[in-house]
C-alpha positions as CSV (number, residue, x, y, z in Angstrom):
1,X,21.9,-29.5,-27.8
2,X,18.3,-30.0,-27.7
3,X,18.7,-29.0,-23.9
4,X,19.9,-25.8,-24.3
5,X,17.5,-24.7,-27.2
6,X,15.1,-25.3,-24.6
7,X,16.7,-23.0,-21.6
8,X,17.3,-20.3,-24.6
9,X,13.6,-20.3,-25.8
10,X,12.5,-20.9,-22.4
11,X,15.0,-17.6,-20.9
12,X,13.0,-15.6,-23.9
13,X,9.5,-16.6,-22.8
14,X,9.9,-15.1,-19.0
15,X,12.6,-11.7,-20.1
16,X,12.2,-10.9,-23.4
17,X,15.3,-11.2,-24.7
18,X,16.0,-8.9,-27.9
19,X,12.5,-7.9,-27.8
20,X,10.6,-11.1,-28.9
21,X,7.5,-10.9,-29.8
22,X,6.8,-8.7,-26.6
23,X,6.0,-5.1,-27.4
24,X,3.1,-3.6,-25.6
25,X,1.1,-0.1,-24.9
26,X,-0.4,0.3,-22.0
27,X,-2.5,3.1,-21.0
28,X,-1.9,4.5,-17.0
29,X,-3.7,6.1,-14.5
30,X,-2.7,9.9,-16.2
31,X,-3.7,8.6,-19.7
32,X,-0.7,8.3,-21.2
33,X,0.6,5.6,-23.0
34,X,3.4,4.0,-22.5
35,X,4.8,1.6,-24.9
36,X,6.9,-1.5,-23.3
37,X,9.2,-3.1,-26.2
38,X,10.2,-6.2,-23.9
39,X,9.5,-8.1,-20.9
40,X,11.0,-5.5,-17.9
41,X,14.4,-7.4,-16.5
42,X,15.3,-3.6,-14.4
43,X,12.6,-2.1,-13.2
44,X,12.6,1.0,-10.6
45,X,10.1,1.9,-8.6
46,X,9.1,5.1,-7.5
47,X,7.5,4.1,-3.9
48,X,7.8,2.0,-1.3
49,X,4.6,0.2,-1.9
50,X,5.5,-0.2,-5.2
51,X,8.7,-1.8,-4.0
52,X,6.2,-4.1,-2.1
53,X,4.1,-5.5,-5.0
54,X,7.5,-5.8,-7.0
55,X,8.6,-8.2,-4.2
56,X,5.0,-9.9,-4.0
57,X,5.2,-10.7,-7.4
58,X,8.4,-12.5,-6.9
59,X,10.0,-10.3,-9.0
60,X,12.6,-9.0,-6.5
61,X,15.5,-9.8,-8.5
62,X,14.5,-7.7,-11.0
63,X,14.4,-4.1,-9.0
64,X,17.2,-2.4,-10.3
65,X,16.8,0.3,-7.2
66,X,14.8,1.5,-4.4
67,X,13.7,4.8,-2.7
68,X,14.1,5.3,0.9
69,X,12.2,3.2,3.4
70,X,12.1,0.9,0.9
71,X,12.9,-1.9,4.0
72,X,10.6,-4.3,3.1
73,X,10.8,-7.5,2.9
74,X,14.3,-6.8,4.3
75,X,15.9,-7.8,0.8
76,X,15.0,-4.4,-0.4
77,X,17.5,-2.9,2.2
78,X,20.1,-4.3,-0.3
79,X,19.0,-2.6,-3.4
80,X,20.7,0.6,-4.4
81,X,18.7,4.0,-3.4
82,X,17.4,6.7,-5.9
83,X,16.4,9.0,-2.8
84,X,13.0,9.2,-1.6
85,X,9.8,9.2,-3.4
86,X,9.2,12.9,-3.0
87,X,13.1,14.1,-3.6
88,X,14.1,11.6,-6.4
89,X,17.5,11.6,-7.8
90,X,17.1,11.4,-11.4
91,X,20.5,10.8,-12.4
92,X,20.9,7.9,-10.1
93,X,17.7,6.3,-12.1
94,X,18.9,7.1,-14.9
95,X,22.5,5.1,-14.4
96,X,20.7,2.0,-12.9
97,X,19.8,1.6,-16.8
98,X,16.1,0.5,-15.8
99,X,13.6,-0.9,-18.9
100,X,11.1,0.1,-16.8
101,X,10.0,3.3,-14.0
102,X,6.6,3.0,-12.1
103,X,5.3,5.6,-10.0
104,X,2.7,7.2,-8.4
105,X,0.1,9.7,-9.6
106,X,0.4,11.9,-5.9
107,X,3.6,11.1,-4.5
108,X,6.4,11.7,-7.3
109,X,6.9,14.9,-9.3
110,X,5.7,15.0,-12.7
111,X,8.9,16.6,-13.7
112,X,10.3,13.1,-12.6
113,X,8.5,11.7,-15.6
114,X,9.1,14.1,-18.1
115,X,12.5,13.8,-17.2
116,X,12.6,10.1,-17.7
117,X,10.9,10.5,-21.1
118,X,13.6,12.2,-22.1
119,X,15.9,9.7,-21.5
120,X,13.4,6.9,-23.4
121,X,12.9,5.0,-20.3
122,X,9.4,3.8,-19.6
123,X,7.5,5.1,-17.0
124,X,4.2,3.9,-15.8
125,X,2.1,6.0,-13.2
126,X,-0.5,4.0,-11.1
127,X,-3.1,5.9,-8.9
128,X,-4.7,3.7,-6.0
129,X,-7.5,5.9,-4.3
130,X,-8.9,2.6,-2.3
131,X,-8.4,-0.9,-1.5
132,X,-10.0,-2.7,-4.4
133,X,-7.3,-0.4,-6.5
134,X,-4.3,-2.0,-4.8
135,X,-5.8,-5.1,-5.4
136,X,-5.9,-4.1,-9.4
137,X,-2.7,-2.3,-9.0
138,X,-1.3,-6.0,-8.3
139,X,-2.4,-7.0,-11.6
140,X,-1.7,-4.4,-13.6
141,X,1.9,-3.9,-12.8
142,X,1.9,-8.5,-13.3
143,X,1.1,-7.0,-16.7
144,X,3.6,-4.9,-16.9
145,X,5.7,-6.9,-16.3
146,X,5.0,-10.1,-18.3
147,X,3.8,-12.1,-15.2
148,X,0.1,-11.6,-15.4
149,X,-1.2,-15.3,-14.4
150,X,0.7,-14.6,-11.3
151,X,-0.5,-11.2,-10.3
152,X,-3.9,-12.8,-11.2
153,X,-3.9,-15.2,-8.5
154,X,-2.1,-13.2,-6.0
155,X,-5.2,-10.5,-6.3
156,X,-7.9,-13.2,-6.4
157,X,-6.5,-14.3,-3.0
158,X,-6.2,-10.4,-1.5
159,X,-9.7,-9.8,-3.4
160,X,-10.9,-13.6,-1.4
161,X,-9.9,-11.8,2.1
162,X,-11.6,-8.7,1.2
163,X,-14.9,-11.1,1.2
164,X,-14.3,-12.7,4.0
165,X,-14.1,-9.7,5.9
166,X,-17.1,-8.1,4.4
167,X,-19.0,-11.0,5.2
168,X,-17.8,-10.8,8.9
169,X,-18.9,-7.6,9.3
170,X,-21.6,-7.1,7.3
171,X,-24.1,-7.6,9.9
172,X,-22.6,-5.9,12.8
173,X,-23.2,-3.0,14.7
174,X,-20.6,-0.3,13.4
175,X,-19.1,1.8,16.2
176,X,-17.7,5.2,16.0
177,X,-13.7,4.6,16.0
178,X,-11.5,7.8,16.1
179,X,-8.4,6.9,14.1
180,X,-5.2,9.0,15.2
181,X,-2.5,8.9,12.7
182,X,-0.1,11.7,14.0
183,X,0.8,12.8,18.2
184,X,1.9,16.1,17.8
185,X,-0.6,17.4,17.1
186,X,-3.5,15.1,17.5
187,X,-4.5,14.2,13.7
188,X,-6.9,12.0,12.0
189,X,-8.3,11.5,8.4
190,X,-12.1,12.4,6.9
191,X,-13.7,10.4,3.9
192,X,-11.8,11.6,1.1
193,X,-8.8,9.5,2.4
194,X,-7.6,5.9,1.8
195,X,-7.9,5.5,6.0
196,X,-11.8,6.1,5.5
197,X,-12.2,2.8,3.2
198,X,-10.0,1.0,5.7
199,X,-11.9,2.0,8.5
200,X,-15.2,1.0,6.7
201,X,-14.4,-1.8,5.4
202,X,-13.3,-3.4,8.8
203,X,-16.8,-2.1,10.3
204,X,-16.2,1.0,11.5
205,X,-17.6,4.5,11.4
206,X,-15.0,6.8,11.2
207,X,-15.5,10.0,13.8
208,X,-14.0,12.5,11.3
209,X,-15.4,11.2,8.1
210,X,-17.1,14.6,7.9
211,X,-14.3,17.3,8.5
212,X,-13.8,19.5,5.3
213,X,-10.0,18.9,6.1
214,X,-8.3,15.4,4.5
215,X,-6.1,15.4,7.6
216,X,-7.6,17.9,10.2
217,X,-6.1,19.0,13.4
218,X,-8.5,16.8,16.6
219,X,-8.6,18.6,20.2
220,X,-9.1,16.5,22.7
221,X,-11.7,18.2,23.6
222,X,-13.7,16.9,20.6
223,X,-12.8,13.4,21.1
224,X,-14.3,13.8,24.4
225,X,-17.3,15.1,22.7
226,X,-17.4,13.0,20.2
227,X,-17.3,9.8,22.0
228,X,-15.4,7.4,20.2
229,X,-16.0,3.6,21.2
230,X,-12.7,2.3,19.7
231,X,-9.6,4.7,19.6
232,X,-7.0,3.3,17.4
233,X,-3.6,5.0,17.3
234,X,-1.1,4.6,13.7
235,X,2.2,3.8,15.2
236,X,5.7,3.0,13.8
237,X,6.5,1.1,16.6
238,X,4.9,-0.9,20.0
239,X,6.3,1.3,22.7
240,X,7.8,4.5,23.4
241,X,5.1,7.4,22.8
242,X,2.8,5.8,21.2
243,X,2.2,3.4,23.7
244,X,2.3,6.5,26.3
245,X,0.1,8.3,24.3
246,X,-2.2,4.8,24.5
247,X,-1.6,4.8,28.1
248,X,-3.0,8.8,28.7
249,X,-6.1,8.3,26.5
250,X,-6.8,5.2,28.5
251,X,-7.2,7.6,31.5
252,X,-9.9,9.5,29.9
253,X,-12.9,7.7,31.6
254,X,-15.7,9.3,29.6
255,X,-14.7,8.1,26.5
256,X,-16.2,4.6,25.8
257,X,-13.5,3.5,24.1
258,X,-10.8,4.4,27.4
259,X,-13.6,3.2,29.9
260,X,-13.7,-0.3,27.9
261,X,-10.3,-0.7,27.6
262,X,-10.8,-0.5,23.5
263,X,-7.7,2.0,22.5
264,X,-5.3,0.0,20.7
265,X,-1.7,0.4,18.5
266,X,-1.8,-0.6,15.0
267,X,1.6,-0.6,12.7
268,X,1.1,2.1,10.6
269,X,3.1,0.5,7.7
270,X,-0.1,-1.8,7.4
271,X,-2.9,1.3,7.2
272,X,-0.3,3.7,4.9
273,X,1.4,2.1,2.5
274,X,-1.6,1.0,-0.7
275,X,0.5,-2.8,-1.0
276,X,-0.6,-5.8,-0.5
277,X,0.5,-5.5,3.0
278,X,-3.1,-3.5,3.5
279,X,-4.8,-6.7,3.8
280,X,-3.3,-7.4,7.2
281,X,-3.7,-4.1,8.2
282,X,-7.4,-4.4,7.4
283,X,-8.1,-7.7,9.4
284,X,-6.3,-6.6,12.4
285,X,-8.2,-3.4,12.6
286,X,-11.0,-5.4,12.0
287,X,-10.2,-7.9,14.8
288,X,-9.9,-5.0,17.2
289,X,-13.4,-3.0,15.7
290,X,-15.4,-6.4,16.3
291,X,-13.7,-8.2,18.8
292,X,-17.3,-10.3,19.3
293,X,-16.3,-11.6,15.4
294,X,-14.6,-15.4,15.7
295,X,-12.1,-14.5,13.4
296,X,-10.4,-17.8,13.7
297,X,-12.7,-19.3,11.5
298,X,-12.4,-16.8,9.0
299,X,-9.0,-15.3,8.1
300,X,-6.9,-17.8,6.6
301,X,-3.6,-18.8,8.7
């Protein structure tokens, strides 16, 4: 008997059962307030990268549903759909029964929300402009979700890796990298995008940090102007066009970064997505920015 009074009080510490002792406001990134009566068991989210910290958190098995290209870790894939973050099927969320929605301030329709109100579910919206906010992002969806010594952690390791790249670089020369996120056409980012503090952060000088465009249109004409010394290209995969769009800038000779041999593919789920994931994406572009950098002996294996 004493056993099971244990597992019972023990099952209403980590879900809340019947509400105990739980409920909590919390203020999001639109200043509203959203009032969470007990620890979230089905929680949808709104984004892939939300998906992502879900899963980080080891709280996979309580995502009640997914939007498309959701895929990873690859347990998401199993997860019923509620369409993609921009086209969002509100009735399917709303039959999923979730205690909890989080979204995203940019990427899902305030009607969404509204919607959701409506049908008393709780919906959080996060808004992560730069790294160090999907670093807090981690912990404040922990807190959300009743799990905050473990989100702490997690984001004082991702915020430990952060430093050790800082460090690396710190007292490097920064070349001029021309970042090319899109083939056809030629596209890049300027400093009002969450590229720029990616690029900076691993040491860089981004080339179109200035254009008055978030994504602008690049000729090849100005890259050969421009002279980038690295040239890294946002890929979803390792061959195909990206790799023969690799291959043709590589036969530009006048471009340092062709003429040393420094344009490179990077997996643009690692540079897009604001998940924890963006840590690996920052120390491989960092490894391919400062190649002279024994990395080794700094990022953690």
């Amino acid at each position: 008997m004493k056993v099971i009074l244990v597992i019972f009080f023990v099952f209403i510490s980590l879900y809340g059962l019947t509400g105990y002792s739980y409920g909590r406001t919390f203020k999001d990134a639109v200043e509203r307030e959203v009032v969470i009566d007990t620890v979230p068991i089905r929680i949808v989210p709104l984004a892939p990268s939300l998906t992502e910290i879900l899963y980080y958190l080891g709280l996979g098995d309580r995502v009640a549903g997914v939007t498309s290209y959701s895929y990873y870790p690859p347990e998401a894939l199993k997860k019923p759909q509620i369409g993609a973050y921009n086209d969002l099927n509100i009735e399917r969320i709303i039959t999923l029964h979730p205690d909890l929605v989080i979204g995203t301030k940019d990427g899902n329709n305030p009607g969404i929300v509204d919607l959701l109100e409506q049908a008393k579910i709780p919906t959080y919206i996060v808004n992560p402009r730069n790294v160090v906010e999907v670093i807090e992002t981690v912990r404040v969806v922990g807190s959300l979700c009743g799990v905050e010594e473990r989100a702490e952690e997690l984001a004082k390791g991702l915020t430990e890796r952060l430093r050790r790249i800082n460090k690396a670089v710190e007292r490097q020369e920064k070349p001029l990298v021309f970042l090319q996120i899109n083939l056809h056409p030629i596209m890049s980012v300027n400093k009002n995008t969450f590229h720029q503090d990616i690029i900076s952060i691993a040491g860089g000088i981004n080339m179109t940090a200035d254009s008055g465009i978030n994504y602008p249109r690049i000729s090849i004409e100005e890259v050969l102007k421009r002279k980038p010394q690295v040239l890294i290209i946002s890929s979803m995969d390792r061959g195909g066009e990206f790799e023969k769009a690799r291959q043709e800038w590589l036969k530009w000779r006048t471009i340092p970064a062709a003429m040393d041999g420094r344009v490179y593919l990077i997996d643009s789920d690692l540079i897009d997505r604001p998940s924890p994931r963006i840590m690996d994406g920052i120390e491989i572009m960092a490894k391919l920015i400062h190649p002279e950098v024994d990395w080794d002996n700094i990022i953690e294996k």
